[in-house]
C-alpha positions in Angstrom: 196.3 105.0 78.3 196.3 101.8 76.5 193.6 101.0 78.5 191.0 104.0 78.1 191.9 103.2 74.0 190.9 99.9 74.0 188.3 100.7 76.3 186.7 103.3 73.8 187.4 101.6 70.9 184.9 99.1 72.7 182.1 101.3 73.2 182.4 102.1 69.4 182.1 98.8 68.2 179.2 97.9 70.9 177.3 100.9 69.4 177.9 100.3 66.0 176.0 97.3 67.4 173.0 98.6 68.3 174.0 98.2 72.2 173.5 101.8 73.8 173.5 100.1 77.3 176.7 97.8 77.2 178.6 100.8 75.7 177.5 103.1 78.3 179.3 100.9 81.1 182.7 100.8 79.3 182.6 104.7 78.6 181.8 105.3 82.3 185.1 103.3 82.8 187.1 105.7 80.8 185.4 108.6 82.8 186.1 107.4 85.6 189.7 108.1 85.5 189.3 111.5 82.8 186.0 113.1 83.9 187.3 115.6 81.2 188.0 113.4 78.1 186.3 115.1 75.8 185.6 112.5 73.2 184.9 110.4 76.1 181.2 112.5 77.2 180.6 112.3 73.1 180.4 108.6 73.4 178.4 108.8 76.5 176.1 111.3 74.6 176.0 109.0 71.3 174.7 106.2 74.0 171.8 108.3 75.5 170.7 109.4 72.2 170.8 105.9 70.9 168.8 105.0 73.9 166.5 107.9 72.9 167.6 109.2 76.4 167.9 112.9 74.1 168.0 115.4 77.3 170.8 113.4 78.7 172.8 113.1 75.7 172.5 116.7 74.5 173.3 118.1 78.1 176.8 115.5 77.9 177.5 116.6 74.6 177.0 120.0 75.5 180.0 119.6 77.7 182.1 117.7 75.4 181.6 121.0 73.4 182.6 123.2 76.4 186.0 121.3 76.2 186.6 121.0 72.9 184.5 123.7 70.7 186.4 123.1 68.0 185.7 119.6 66.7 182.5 119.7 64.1 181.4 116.0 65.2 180.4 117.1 68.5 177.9 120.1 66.9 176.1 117.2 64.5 175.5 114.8 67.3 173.7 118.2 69.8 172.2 118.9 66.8 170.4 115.4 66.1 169.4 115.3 69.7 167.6 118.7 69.2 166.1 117.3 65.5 164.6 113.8 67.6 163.1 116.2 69.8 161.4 118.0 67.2 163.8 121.5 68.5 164.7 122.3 65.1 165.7 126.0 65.1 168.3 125.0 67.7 169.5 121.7 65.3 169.9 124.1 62.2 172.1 126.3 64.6 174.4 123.0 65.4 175.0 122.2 62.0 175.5 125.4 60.6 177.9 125.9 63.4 179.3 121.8 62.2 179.7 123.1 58.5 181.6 126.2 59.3 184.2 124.1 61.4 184.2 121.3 58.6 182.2 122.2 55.3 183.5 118.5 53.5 181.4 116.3 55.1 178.0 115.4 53.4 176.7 113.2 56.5 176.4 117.4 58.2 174.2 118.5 55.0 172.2 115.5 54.7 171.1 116.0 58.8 170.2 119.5 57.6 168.3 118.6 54.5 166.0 116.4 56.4 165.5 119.3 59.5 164.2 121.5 56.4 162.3 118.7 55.4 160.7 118.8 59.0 160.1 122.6 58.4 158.5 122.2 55.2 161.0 123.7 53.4 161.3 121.4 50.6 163.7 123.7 47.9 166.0 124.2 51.5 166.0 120.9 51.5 166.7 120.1 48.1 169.7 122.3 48.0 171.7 121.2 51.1 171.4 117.6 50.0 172.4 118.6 46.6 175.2 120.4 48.0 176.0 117.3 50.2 176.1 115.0 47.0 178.1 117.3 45.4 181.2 116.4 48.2 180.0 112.6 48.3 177.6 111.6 45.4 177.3 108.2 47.4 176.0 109.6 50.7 173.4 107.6 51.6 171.4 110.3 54.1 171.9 113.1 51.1 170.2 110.6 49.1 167.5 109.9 51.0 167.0 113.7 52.0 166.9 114.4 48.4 164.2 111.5 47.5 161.8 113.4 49.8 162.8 116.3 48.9 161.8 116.1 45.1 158.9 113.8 46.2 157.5 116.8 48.2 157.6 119.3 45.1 156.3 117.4 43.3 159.1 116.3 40.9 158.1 112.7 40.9 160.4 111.1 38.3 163.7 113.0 39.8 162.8 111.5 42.9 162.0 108.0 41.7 165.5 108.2 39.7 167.5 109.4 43.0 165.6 106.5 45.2 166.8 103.7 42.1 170.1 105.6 42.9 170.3 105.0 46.3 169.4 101.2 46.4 171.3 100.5 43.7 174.6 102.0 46.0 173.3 99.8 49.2 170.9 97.7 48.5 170.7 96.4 52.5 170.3 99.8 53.9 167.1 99.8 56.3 167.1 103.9 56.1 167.1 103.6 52.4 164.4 100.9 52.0 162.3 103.1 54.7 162.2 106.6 53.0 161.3 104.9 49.6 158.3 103.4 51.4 157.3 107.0 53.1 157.6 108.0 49.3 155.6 105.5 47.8 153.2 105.8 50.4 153.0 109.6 50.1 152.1 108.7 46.3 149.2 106.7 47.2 151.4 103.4 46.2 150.5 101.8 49.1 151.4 97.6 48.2 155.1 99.5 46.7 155.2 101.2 50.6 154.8 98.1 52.4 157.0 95.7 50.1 159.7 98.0 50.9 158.8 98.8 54.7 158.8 94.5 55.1 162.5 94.8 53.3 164.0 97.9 55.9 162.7 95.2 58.5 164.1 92.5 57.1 167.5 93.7 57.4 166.5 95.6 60.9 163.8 93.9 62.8 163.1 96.5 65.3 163.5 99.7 63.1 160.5 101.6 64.2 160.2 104.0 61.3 160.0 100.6 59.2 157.5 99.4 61.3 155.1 102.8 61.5 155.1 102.7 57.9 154.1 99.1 57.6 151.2 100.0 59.6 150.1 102.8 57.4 151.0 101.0 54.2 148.6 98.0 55.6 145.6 100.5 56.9 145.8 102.1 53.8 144.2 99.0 52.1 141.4 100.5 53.8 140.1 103.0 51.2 138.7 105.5 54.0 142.1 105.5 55.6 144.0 106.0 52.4 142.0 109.2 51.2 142.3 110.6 54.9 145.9 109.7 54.7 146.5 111.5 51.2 145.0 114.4 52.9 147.1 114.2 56.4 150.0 114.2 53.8 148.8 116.8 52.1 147.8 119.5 55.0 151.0 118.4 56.4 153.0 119.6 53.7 151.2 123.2 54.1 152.5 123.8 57.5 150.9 125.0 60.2 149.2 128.7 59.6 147.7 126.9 56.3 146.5 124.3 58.7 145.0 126.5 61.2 143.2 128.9 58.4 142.2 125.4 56.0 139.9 124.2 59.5 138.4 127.8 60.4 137.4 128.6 56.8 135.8 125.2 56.2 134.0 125.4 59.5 133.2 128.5 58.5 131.9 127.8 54.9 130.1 124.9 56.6 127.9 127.6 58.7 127.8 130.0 56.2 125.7 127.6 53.5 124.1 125.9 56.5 122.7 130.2 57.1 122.2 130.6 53.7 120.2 127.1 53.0 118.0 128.4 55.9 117.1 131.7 54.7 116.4 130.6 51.3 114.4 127.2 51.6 114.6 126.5 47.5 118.5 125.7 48.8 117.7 123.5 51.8 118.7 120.4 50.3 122.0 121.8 48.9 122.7 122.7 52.6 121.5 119.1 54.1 124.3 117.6 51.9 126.8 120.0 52.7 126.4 119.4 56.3 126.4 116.0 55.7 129.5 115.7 53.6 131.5 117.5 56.3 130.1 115.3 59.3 130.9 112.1 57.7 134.1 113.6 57.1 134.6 114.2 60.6 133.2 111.4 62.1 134.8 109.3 59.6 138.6 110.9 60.9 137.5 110.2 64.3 137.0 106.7 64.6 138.9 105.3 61.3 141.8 104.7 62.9 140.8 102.7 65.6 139.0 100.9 62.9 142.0 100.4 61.1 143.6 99.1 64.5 141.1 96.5 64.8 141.5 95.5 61.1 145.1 95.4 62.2 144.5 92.9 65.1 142.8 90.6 63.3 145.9 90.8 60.4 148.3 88.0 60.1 151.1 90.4 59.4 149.4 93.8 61.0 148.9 92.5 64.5 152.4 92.4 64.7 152.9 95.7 63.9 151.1 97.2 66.1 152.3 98.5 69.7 150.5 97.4 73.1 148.6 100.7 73.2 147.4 100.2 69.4 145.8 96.9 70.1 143.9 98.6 73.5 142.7 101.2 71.5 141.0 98.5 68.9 139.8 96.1 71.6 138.5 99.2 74.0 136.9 100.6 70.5 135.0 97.7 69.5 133.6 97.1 73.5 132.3 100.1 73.2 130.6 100.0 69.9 128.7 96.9 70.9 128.4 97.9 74.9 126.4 101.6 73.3 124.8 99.4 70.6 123.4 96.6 73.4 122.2 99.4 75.6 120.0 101.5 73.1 118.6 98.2 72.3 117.7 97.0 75.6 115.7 100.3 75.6 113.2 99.1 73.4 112.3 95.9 75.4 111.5 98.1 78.4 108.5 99.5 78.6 108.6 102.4 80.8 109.1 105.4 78.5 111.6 107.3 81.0 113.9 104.8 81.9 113.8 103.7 78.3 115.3 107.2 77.5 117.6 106.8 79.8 119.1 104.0 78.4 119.2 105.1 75.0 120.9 108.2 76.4 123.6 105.8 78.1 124.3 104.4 74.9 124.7 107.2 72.5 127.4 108.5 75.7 129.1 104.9 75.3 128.8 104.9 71.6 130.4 108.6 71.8 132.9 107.1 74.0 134.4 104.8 71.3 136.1 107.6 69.8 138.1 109.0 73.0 139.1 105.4 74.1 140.4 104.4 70.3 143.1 107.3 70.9 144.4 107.3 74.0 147.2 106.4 75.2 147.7 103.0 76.8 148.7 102.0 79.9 146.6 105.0 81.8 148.4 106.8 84.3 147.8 109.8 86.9 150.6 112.1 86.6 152.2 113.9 83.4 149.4 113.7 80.9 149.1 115.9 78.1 146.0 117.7 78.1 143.7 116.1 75.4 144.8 112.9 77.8 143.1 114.4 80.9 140.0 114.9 78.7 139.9 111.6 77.7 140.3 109.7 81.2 137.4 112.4 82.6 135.2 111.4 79.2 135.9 107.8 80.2 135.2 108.4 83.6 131.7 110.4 83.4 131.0 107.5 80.5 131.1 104.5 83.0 129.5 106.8 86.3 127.0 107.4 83.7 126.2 103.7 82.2 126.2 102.9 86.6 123.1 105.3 87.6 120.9 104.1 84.6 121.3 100.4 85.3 121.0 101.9 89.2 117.0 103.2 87.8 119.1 107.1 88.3 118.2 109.9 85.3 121.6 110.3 83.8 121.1 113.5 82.5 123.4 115.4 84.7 126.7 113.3 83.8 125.4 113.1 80.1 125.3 116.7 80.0 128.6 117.4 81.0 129.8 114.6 79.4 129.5 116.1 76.6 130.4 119.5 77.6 133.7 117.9 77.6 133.5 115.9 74.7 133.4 119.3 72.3 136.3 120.7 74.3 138.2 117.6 73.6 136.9 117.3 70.0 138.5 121.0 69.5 141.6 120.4 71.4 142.6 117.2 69.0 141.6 119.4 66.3 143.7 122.6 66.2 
């Protein structure tokens, strides 16, 4: 018995430590001998989510519950395995069911504040981590939860007051430091963001919400970036139906003056710059973050920031800027007219390529691809067969066509 104790209370310490792995081996000692030790499979769970191993941990957990429904610890941990997977009806049911068994711990309402947060339901939000800080006014995750909270309402000097709050109370947290950057940034404060992204990964080197907002904060020097940003912020704050209706009407709008310049021709300009407003918007979403990934790479902060796939997507970007460019130039030092077309074709395809290659996902693989993934290996794929027969003397056309065929269906499928 002493030994399963000891044996535990080693796990606990290893993954207080930030070592999933190591504590994984001592647990499995202690299941060895109690398959059925209850608190034993929540420790194994806590490892696989730590490890972000989320099926696994929720499925152990899960039987830790079976034995022992009645302890609320075991409900919070299911619960943020469901919220890292982005399952959040089912992580509102786990804590609910964690508050009815225990409603004096704030760490339960703080979890549920940020799950509203997730569902855009910012005065949901608001209240659970109030009602959290009423039990503890020092919780740390209430805190934080509320921060956002107000910051999303729009309640800007509440929220600034509640993040002063929460630094002042643990000035070293990495959590803490994180969410006031994601404020800041959400304000358009981007130099505020990034001093206090660089402090969360001071005190945690490989905290990755530190280090996604670093590379925002740092892109968003980038005026471009920073408007689109504002704007992903703020569509994302609308939720989803608003989302979907915001695209279709502005598409539509788009047609509708584009019809309406056309039937009255004292309007046609009004309806050029309409039309080319909303294209330089588009294009401009499409390849500024690969842009910003290359501005990235060559930062001496930024380039550490950014992952392996990140600093593909700005290499493979550039190559193909320069590759399309180079080929629609070469067209004008040959002289027959066909095969000059054909080259200039070939470029505009590898120029149109930049964009699918600056968002996929690095290393390519053959199995388990989302969709928009397919697209893009095909689009690569028809790019380079194409960019082969012209330099081969072959009329492209055939490839180019369905090139980009499949280009619009990918351009739709990112969209919505």
């Amino acid at each position: 018995m002493s030994d399963i104790t000891g044996f535990l209370e080693r796990a606990d310490l290893l993954l207080n430590q930030g070592r999933p792995k190591e504590a994984e081996t001592w647990v499995r000692k202690v299941l060895e001998s109690e398959p059925e030790n209850d608190y034993a499979l929540s420790v194994l769970g806590r490892c696989f989510l730590n490890s972000k191993r989320y099926d696994k941990g929720i499925e152990v957990i899960k039987q830790a519950i079976s034995l022992d429904p009645e302890i609320p610890h075991y409900y919070y941990l299911a619960a943020f395995g469901h919220y890292q997977k982005n399952e959040r009806p089912a992580a509102i049911a786990y804590l609910n069911k964690a508050i009815v068994l225990n409603p004096y711990y704030a760490e339960y309402f703080g979890l549920l504040a940020f799950v509203f947060i997730d569902e855009n339901d910012f005065k949901q939000a608001l209240s659970k981590s109030n009602e959290g800080l009423a039990i503890d006014a020092e919780n740390i995750t209430c805190l934080n939860a509320r921060s956002t909270a107000l910051n999303k309402l729009r309640m800007t000097d509440d929220a600034i007051a509640t993040m002063q709050d929460a630094l002042s109370m643990d000035p070293d947290n990495e959590f803490t430091h994180a969410t006031v950057g994601w404020n800041y940034l959400e304000k358009g404060r981007h130099k505020d963001a990034a001093n206090h992204f660089r402090e969360a990964l001071r005190i945690d080197p490989n905290y990755s919400n530190a280090k996604i907002g670093l590379k925002e904060a740092l892109k968003s020097k980038i005026a471009p970036y920073r408007w689109l940003l504002q704007y992903s912020f703020w569509m994302r704050n609308k939720g989803r139906q608003f989302r979907w209706a915001f695209i279709i009407i502005v598409i539509a709008a788009v047609q509708l003056m584009g019809y309406f310049s056309r039937q009255n021709p004292e309007y046609e300009n009004a309806g050029l710059v309409v039309a080319g407003i909303y294209f330089l918007f588009v294009a401009t979403s499409w390849i500024i973050n690969p842009l910003a990934n290359l501005f990235l790479l060559m930062h001496k902060e930024g380039k550490y920031a950014l992952t392996r796939s990140e600093k593909w997507n700005a290499m493979s970007f550039i190559v193909c800027v320069l590759i399309g460019a180079a080929a629609m130039s070469l067209s004008i030092f040959i002289e027959n007219k066909e095969l000059s077309g054909n080259y200039v074709a070939a470029g505009l395809v590898i120029l149109a390529l930049c964009i699918p290659v600056g968002h996929i996902h690095y290393p390519l693989k053959f199995k388990n691809n989302s969709f928009s993934q397919w697209i893009e290996i095909g689009l690569i794929a028809l790019a380079l067969l194409s960019l082969v027969i012209t330099i081969a003397g072959v009329s492209p056309m055939i490839a180019i066509v369905i090139y980009f065929i499949l280009f619009v269906v990918y351009t739709w499928s990112k969209a919505f």
